[in-house]
Structure formats: C-alpha cells, structure tokens
C-alpha positions in Angstrom: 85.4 124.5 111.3 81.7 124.5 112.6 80.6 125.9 108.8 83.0 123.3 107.1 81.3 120.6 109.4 78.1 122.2 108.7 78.6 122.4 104.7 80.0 119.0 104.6 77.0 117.6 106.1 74.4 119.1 104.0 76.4 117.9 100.7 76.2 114.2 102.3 72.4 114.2 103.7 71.0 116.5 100.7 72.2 113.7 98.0 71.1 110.6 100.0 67.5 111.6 99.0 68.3 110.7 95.8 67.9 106.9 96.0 71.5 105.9 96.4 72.3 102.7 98.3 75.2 100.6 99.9 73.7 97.9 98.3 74.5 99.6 94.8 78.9 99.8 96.1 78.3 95.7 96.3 76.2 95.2 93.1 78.6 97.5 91.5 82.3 95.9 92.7 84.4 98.4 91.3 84.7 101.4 89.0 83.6 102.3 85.8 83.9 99.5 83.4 86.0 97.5 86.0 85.3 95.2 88.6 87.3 94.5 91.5 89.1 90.6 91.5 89.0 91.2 87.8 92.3 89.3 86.2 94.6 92.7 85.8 95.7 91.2 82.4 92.0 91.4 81.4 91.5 95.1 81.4 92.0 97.2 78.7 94.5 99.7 78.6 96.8 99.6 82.0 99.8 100.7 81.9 102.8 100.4 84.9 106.1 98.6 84.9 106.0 95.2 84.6 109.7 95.2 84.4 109.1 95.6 88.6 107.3 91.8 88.6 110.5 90.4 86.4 112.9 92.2 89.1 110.8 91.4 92.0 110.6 87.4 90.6 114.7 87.3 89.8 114.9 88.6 93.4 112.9 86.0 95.1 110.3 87.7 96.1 107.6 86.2 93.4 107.0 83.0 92.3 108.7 82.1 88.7 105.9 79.7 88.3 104.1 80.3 85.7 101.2 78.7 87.4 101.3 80.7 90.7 100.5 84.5 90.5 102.9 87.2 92.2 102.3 88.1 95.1 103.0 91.6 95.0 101.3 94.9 94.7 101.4 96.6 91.4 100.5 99.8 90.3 98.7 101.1 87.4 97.1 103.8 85.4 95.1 103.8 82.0 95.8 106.7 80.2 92.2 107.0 78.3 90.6 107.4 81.8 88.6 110.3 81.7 89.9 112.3 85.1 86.0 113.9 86.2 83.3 112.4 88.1 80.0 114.6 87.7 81.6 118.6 88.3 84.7 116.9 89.8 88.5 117.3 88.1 90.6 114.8 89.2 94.0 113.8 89.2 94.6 110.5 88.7 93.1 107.4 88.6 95.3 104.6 89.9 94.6 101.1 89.6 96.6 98.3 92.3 96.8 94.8 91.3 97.5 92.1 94.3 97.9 88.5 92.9 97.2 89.6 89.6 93.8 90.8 90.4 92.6 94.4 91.0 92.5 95.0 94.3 91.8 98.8 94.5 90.6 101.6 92.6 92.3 105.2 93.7 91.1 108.4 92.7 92.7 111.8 93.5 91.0 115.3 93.8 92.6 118.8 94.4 90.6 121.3 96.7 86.9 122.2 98.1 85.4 122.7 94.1 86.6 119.0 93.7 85.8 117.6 97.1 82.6 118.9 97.7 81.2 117.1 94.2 82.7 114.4 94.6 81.1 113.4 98.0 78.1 114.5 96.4 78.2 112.3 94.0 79.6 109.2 96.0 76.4 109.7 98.6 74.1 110.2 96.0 75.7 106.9 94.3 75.7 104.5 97.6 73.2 106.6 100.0 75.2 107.8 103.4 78.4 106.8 104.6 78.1 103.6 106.8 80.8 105.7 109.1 80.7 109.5 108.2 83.7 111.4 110.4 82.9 115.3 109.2 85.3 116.3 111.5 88.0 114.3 110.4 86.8 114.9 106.6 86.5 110.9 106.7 83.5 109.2 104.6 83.6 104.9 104.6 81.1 103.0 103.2 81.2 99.4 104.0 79.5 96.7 102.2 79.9 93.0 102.2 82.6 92.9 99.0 83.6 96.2 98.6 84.9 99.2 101.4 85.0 102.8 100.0 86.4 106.2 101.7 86.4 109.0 101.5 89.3 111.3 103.0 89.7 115.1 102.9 93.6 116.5 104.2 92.5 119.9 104.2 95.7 121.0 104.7 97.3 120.3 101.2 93.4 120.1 100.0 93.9 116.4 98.1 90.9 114.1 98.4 91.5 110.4 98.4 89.0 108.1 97.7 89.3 104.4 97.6 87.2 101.8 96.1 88.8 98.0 97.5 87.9 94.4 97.5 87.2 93.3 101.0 88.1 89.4 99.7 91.4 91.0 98.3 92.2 93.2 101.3 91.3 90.0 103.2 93.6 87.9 101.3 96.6 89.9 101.2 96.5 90.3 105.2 95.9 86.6 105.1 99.3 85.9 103.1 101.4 88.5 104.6 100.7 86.6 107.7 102.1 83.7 106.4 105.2 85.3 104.6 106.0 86.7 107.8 105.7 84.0 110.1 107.8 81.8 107.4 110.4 84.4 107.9 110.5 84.4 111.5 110.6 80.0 111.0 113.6 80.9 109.0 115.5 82.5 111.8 
C-alpha cells in the first residue's frame, strides 16, 4: 500500500509542474466541447430515454408545463464520444441533466494502466488536487463553479471521475429541500 501511495503521489506532483491550474477547471466549466448549465437540448448528439421525462410528467412527478423544466435527473450518453483521455481507455462517458441543464459529466476507467494516466492528465490539466486522499485513492478539485474527483475502488479497479456544476449541485439540494418539506406539509 506504501508503494501504491508512493506511485500515486509522484503521478500527481510530477504533472503539477506542468502549468496546470484550478483556475483552468473554472475557466473551462465542463468537458470537451460542453459546458456545464448548458440547455441539454443544445448539445449535439445525446442520447437517453426521454420516454422516462413523459412517464415521470404523467406520473406527477414533473411539471407538464411547457414553461417550467423537469425536475428530474436524466441520464445520457453521446455515442461519437471518443472513450480516451491522453494514454487513458475509458468506458463510458455519461452525461446527467437536472432541470434540463447539464449538471455532471462522468467518466469511467478500468484498472491501474487507465487510472494512473488519467490522474496524470487531470493534475497536469487543473495543477494539484485541492483535497488529494492517496490513501483513499480520492483526488477533488474545488473551484468556484465547478467540483471534480477523482476516485480509485481498487478492489474492482473502476475509476470514477466527475466533472459537476457547483450552482447545479447547489440548486438541486436547494429544491429537494423544498419537495420534501411540501411532502411532509402534505401529511
């Protein structure tokens, strides 16, 4: 574990030389050719199943307002995505939507040839983590819009990481607040 620790700390310090900057996570505000809050309707190529909004409206649990977005979480992928970031395969790419806005970017990586770039190339993107856990194979950078991590289970070897709107995460949090306490007024 004391190697692994070791390793994972040289991949995240020797990259930070490189110019990368937290500053670059806000400037940027999302991934690839997609920002975060960006209408979900506006970017090219997403597929999921909006039959799920149609249900999820019919049920009352949307608005059927045309006016007023759902206020739901939706999941989608594009299937052009290209699945590498520098020497790093990934999975997937998955894209959630939250009031008809992107919310969060999720990428997926199998196993240490994966991880280990992939780290690389996030540090050598946005500079060091703002909380690095090496232990814990936990990486977060936290800027002012947007919140990445970083997370390693190295006992089934996947690699999350997660690009997401602070405003959206904020939001969301915000309005399950209030659909909960209208529920409990509704007892």
């Amino acid at each position: 574990m004391l190697l692994a620790g070791t390793l994972a700390m040289a991949v995240v310090t020797a990259p930070a030389l490189a110019g990368g900057s937290i500053k670059n996570l806000d400037k940027k505000n999302g991934f690839r050719d997609v920002a975060l809050t960006q209408r979900c309707d506006q970017i090219e190529g997403l597929k999921g199943n909006t039959q799920a909004v149609k249900s999820a409206v019919k049920k009352g649990l949307g608005s059927d307002d045309k006016n007023r977005p759902y206020l739901g979480m939706l999941q989608y992928s594009r299937p052009s995505d290209e699945l590498w970031i520098g020497n790093a395969d990934l999975l997937s790419i998955a894209y959630t939507c939250y009031a008809e806005q992107l919310m969060s970017v999720r990428l997926e990586a199998f196993g240490t040839p994966n991880a280990d770039p992939l780290l690389a190339a996030m540090v050598e993107a946005f500079g060091e983590a703002t909380t690095a856990d090496p232990d814990n194979n936990r990486w977060v950078w936290d800027g002012k819009k947007v919140v990445l991590t970083f997370q390693r289970d190295t006992m089934h070897e996947l690699v999350t990481v997660v690009y997401a709107s602070k405003p959206m995460l904020e939001a969301k949090a915000k309005n399950d607040l209030l659909l909960e306490q209208s529920a409990i007024n509704d007892l």
